[in-house]
C-alpha positions as CSV (number, residue, x, y, z in Angstrom):
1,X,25.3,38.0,4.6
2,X,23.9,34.3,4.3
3,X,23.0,32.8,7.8
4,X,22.2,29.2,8.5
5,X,19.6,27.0,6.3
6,X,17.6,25.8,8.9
7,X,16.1,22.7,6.6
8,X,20.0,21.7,6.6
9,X,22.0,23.3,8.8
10,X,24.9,24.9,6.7
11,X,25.3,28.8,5.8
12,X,24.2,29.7,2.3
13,X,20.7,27.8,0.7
14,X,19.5,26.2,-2.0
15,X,18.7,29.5,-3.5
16,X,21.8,30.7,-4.4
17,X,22.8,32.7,-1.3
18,X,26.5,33.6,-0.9
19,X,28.4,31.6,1.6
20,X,30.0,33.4,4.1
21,X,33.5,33.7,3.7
22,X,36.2,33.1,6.2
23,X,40.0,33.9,6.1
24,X,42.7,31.8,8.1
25,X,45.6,34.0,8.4
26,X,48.1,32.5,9.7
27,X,52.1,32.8,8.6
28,X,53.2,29.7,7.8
29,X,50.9,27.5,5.5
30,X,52.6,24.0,7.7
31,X,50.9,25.4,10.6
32,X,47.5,26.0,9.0
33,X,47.8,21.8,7.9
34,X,48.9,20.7,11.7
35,X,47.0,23.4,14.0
36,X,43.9,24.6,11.8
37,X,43.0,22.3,9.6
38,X,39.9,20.4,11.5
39,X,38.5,23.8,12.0
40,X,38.5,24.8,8.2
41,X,37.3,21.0,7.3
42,X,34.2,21.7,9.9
43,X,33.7,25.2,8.3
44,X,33.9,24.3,4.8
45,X,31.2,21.5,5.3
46,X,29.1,24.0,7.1
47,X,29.0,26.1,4.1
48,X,31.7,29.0,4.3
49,X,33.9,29.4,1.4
50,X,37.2,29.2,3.6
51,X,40.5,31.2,2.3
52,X,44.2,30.2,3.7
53,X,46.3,33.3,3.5
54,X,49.9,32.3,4.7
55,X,53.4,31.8,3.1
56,X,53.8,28.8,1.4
57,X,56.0,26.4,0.9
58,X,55.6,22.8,1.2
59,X,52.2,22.3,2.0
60,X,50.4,24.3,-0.9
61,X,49.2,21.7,-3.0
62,X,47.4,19.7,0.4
63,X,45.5,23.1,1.0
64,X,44.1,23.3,-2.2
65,X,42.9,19.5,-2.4
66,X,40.6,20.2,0.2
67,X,38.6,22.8,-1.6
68,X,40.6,26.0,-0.1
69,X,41.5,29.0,-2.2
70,X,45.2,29.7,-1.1
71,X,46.2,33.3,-1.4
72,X,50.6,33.1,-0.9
73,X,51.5,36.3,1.4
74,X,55.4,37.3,0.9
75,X,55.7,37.2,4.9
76,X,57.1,34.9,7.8
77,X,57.4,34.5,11.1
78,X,60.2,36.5,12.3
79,X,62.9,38.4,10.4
80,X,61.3,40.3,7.9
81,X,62.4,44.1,8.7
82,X,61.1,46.7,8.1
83,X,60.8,46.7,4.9
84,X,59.7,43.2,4.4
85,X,56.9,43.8,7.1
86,X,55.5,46.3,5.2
87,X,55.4,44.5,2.1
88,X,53.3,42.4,4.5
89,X,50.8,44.3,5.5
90,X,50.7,45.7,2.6
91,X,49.4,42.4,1.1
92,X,47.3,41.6,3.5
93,X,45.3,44.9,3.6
94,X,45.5,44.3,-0.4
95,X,43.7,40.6,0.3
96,X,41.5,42.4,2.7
97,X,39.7,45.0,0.6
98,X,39.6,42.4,-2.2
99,X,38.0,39.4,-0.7
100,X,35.9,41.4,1.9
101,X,35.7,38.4,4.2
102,X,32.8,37.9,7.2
103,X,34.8,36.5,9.3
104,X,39.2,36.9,9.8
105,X,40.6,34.3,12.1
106,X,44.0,35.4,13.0
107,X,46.2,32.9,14.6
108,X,49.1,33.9,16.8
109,X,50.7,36.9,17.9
110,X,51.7,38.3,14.4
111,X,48.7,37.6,12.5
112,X,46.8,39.1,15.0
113,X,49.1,42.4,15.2
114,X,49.2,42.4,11.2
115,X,45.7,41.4,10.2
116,X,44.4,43.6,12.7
117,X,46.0,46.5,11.4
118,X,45.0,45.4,8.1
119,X,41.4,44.9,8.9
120,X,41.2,49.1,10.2
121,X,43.1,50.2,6.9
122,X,41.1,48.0,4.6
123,X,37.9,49.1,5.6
124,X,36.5,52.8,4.8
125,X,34.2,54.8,7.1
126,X,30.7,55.9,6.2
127,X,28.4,58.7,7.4
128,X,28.8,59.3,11.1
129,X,31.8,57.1,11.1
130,X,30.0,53.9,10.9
131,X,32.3,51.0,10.1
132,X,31.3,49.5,6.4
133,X,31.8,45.9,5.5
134,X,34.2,45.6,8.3
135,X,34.3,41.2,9.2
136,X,34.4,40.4,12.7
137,X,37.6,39.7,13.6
138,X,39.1,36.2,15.7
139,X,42.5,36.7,17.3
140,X,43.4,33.5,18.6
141,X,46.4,33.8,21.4
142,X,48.5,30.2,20.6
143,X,50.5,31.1,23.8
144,X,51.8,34.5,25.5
145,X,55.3,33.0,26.8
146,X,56.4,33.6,30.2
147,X,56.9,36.9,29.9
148,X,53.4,38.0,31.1
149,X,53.1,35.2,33.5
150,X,52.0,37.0,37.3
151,X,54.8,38.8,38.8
152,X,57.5,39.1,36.3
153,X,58.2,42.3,35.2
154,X,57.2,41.7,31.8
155,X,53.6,41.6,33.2
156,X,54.3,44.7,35.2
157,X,55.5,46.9,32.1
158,X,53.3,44.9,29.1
159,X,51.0,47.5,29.0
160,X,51.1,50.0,25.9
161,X,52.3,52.8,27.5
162,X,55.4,51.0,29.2
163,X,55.9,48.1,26.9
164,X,57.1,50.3,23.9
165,X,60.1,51.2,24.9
166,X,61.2,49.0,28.0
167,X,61.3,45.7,26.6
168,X,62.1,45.7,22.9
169,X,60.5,43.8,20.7
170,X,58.6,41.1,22.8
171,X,57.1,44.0,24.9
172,X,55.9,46.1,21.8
173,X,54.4,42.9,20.5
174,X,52.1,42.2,23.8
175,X,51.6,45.8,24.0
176,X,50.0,46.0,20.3
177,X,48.4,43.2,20.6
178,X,46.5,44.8,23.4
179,X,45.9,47.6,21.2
180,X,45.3,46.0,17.8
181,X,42.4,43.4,19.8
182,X,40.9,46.0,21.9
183,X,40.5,48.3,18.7
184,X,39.2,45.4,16.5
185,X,35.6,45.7,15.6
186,X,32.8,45.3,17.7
187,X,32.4,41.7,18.0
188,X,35.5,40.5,18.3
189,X,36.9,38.1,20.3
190,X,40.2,36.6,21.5
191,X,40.2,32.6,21.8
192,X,43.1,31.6,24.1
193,X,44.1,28.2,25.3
194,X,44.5,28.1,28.7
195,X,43.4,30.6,31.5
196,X,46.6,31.7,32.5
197,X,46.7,33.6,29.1
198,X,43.1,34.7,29.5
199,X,44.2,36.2,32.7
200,X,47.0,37.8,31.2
201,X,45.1,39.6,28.5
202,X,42.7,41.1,31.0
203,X,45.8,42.7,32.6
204,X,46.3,44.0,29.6
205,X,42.8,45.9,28.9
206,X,41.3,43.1,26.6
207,X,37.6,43.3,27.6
208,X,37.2,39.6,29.9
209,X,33.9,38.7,28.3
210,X,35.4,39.1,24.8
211,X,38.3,36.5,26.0
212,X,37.0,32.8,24.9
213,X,39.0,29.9,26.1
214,X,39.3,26.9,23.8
215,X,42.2,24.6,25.0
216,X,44.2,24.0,21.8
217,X,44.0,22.6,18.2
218,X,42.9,19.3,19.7
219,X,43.6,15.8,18.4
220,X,42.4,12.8,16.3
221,X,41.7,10.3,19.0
222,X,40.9,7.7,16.2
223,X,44.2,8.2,14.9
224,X,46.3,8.8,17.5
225,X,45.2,5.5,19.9
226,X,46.6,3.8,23.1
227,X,49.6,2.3,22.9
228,X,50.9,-0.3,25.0
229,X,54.1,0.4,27.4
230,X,57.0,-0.8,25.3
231,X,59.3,-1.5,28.0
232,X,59.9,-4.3,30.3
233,X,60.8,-2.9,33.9
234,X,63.7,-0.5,34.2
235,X,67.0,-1.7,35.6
236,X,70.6,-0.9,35.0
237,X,72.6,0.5,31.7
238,X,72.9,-2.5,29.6
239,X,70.6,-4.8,30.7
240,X,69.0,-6.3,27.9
241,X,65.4,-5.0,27.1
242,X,65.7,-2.7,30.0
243,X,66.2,0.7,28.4
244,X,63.2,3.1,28.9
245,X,63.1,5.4,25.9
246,X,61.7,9.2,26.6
247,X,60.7,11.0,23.9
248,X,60.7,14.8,23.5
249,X,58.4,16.1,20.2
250,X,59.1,19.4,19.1
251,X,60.8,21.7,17.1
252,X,64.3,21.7,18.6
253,X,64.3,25.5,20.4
254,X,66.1,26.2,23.3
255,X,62.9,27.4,25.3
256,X,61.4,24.1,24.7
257,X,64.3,22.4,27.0
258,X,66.0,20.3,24.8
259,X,69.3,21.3,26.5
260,X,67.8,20.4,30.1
261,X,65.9,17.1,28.7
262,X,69.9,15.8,27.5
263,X,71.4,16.9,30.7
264,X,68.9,15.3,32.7
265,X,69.6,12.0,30.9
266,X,73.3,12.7,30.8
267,X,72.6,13.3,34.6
268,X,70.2,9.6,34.7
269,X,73.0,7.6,32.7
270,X,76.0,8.7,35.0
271,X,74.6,7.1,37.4
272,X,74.0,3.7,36.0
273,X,70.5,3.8,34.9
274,X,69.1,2.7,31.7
275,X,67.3,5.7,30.3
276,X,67.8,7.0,26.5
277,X,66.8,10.4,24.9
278,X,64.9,10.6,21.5
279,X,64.6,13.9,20.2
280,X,61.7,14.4,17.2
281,X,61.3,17.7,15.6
282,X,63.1,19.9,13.1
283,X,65.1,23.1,13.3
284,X,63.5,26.1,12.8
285,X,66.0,28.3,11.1
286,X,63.2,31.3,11.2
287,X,63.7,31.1,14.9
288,X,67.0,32.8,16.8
289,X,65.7,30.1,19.8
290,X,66.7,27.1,17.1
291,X,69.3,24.9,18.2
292,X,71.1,24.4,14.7
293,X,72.2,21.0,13.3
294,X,75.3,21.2,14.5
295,X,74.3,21.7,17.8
296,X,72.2,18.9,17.5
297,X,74.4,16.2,15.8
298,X,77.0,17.4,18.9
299,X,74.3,16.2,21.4
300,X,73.0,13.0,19.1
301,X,76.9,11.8,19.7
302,X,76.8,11.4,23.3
303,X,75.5,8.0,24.6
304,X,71.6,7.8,25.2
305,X,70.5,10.8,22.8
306,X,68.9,10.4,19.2
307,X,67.9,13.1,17.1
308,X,65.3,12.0,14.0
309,X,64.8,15.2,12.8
310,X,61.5,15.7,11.5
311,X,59.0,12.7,11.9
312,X,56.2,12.7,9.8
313,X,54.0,10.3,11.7
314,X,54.8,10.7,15.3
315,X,53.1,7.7,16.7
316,X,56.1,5.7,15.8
317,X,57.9,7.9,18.0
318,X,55.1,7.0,20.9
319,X,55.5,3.2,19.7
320,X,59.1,3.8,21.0
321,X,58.9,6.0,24.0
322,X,57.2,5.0,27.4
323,X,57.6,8.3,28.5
324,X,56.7,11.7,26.9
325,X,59.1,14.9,28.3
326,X,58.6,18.8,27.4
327,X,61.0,20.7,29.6
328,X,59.7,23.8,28.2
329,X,61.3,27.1,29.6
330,X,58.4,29.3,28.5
331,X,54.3,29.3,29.0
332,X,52.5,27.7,25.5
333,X,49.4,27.5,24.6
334,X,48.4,23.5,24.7
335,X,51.3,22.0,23.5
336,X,49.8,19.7,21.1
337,X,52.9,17.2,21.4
338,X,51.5,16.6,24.8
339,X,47.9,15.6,23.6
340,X,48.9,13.6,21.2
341,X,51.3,12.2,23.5
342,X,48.5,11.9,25.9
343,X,45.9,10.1,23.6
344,X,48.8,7.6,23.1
345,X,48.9,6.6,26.8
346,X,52.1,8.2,27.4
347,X,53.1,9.6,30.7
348,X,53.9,12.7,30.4
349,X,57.2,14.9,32.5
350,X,56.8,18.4,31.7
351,X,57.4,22.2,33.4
352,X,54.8,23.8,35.8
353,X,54.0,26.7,33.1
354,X,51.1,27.5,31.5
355,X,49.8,25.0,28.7
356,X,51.8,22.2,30.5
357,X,49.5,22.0,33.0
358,X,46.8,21.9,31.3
359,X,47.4,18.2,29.8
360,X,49.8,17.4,33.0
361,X,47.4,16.5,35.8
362,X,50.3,16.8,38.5
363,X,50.2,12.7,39.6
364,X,47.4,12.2,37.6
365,X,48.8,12.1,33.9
366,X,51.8,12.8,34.3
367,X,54.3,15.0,36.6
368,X,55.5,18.5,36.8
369,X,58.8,20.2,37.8
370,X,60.3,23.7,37.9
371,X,61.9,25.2,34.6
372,X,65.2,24.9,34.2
373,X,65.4,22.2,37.4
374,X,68.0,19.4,35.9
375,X,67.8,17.5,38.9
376,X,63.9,17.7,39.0
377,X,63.5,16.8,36.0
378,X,65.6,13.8,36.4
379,X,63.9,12.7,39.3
380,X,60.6,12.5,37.6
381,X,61.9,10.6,34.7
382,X,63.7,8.0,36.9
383,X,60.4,7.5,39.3
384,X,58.2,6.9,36.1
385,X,60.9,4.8,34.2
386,X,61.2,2.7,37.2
387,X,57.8,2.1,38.4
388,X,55.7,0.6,35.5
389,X,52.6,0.1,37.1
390,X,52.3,4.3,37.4
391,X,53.3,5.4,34.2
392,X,51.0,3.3,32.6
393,X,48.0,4.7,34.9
394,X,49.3,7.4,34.3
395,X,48.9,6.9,30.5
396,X,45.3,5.7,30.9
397,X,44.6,8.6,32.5
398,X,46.0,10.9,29.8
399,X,44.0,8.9,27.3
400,X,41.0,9.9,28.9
401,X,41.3,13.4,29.5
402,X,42.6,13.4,26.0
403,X,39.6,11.9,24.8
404,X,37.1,14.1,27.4
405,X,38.6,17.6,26.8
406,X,41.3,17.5,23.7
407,X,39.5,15.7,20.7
408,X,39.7,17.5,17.2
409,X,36.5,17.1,16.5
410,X,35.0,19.2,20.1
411,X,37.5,21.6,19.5
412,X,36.3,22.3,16.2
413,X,32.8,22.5,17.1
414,X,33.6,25.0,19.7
415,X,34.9,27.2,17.1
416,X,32.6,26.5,14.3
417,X,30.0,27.9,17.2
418,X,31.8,30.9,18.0
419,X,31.8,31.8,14.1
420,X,28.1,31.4,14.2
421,X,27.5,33.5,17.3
422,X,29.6,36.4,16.0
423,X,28.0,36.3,12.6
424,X,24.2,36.5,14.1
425,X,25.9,39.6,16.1
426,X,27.1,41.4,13.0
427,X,23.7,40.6,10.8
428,X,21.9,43.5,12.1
429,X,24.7,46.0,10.7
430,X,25.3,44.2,7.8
């Protein structure tokens, strides 16, 4: 295994040496472009040959421009079966055994539960059991949901034992993904962004000092600058120029309170103030959570909502929107809507759940409310639409924490530093 040239830096030398090589499975090759590709860019320049196994669709060609061998797995998020899950794993213990990675960064709760599966049936046993060839394994958590936030009962039955057969599906994926990390190879560790999650793994028998936290994907600060406040002072429907737009980014799912977001405005408007709704995000038919099109031309009709569907730059939805909103109804990793919201300048209004509060500085970025509270969540639109002075302090304030903790580039280094640690680990049984 090729370690660092210390005349340059990178892995491999001038010799000839191999690179080491590093898989990013992940299932859906749009996620590795928006979530992972600063990582791999920050990889590939230190030397690894970098492979993106994930199924593709639209985003194939951008992969492979960047110097990434693509390997198409016949796998997505949710809804495969049975049958179409084996045919998963399958392929990726296939991959596996052919490409003998270092290093397998699996990202999000599938990947993890399917690669880590893979990694155990890819890789034979020697004399006296010894592990051959195995590559240290990366389970990054993107977000555990609420259902293993303190005191539900989620939390309570999560564990493997329970979690198989009390809470379906959702359960026996939190429960294997206990299993499938704490079996992983010696090494291993699970990256999670925010502590809440960290927290919630260690409940779950994942070893703390394997648990790294690394908040989100990050953001291009460069590109995504401070924007000025694009609204004169709030006042009443139909004032001219006094409209505050609020802007919710995000695949249009239920959990991520689109429903609450229109009836807080629908709540805001009946009562005379000026206060409109853009929505910016696609469906996600993979998703039962998806609010379909119908749904969402239904609510575009009402007075005060827009829906763009998906926006390929979204700082022209920040160019728009003085205020940034994420009811979300369940706990997320970092949403990266709300960086990127936040390295705009944008106030933010979101739920008290994990992820949220790690960009929402409750009065300091932004503000936070209780899930599924309409009338909170009105409240804390109204105060920052009509005080213009605080949202924009607010805003400054987001841009600096964005810029402090949240940039692309730190985020990447973190990771890119993790890879190294683990790799000097596994060179003595290599």
């Amino acid at each position: 295994m090729a370690g660092r040239n210390p005349a340059t830096g990178a892995f491999g030398d001038a010799a000839g040496a191999a690179r080491p090589k590093l898989i990013f499975l992940v299932t859906e090759d749009w996620y590795f472009w928006s979530h992972r590709l600063p990582v791999a860019r920050m990889a590939r320049d230190a030397g690894f040959e970098v492979v993106v196994a994930a199924r593709v669709r639209e985003h194939g060609e951008l992969i492979r421009a960047e110097g990434f061998r693509l390997c198409p797995l016949p796998w997505r998020r949710r809804g495969d079966g049975i049958v179409g899950a084996g045919r998963g794993l399958a392929a990726i213990v296939a991959l596996y055994r052919r490409e003998r990675p270092d290093i397998v960064h699996h990202v999000a709760l599938k990947p993890v539960l399917f690669g880590g599966i893979a990694v155990r049936l890819a890789f034979a046993r020697g004399p006296f059991s010894r592990e051959i060839g195995r590559p240290v394994q990366i389970a990054a958590v993107t977000g555990l949901g609420s259902g293993l936030a303190p005191g539900r009962v989620a939390a309570r039955l999560g564990r493997p034992a329970l979690g198989w057969a009390a809470l379906g599906w959702a359960a026996l994926g939190w429960a294997a993904l206990g299993w499938a990390v704490r079996r992983a190879a010696a090494g291993a560790r699970v990256i999670v962004q925010n502590p809440e999650d960290g927290a919630a793994l260690a409940r779950l028998g994942i070893v703390p000092a394997n648990i790294v936290l690394i908040r989100g994907s990050g953001v291009d600060t460069g590109r995504f600058r401070a924007l000025p406040d694009p609204h004169e002072p709030f006042g009443a429907t139909g004032s001219p120029g006094r409209t505050v737009t609020v802007a919710l980014v995000a695949r249009m799912l239920r959990s991520k309170g689109i429903l609450d977001a229109a009836a807080a405005v629908r709540l805001l408007r009946a009562r005379g103030l000026g206060i409109e709704l853009v929505l910016a995000g696609p469906t996600d038919p993979d998703n039962r959570d998806s609010l379909d099109e119908r749904a969402l031309s239904a609510l575009a009709a009402e007075p005060g909502v827009e829906w763009l569907g998906r926006v390929e730059d979204v700082r022209a939805v920040w160019r728009r929107a003085a205020i940034a909103v994420l009811p979300s109804t369940y706990g997320e990793g970092v949403p990266k809507a709300l960086i990127e919201a936040a390295a705009c300048a944008r106030a933010i209004v979101a739920t008290d759940m994990p992820g949220c509060r790690e960009v929402v500085r409750a009065g300091e970025t932004g503000l936070l409310v209780a899930p599924h509270d309409v009338a909170g969540l009105a409240a804390a639109l109204a105060a920052l639409a009509g005080d213009p002075a605080r949202r924009q302090a607010m805003g400054r304030a987001g841009r600096a924490l964005a810029e402090r903790e949240f940039g692309e580039a730190g985020v990447a280094r973190q990771t890119l530093a993790l890879y190294s640690a683990l790799l000097r680990e596994r060179a003595p049984a290599s």
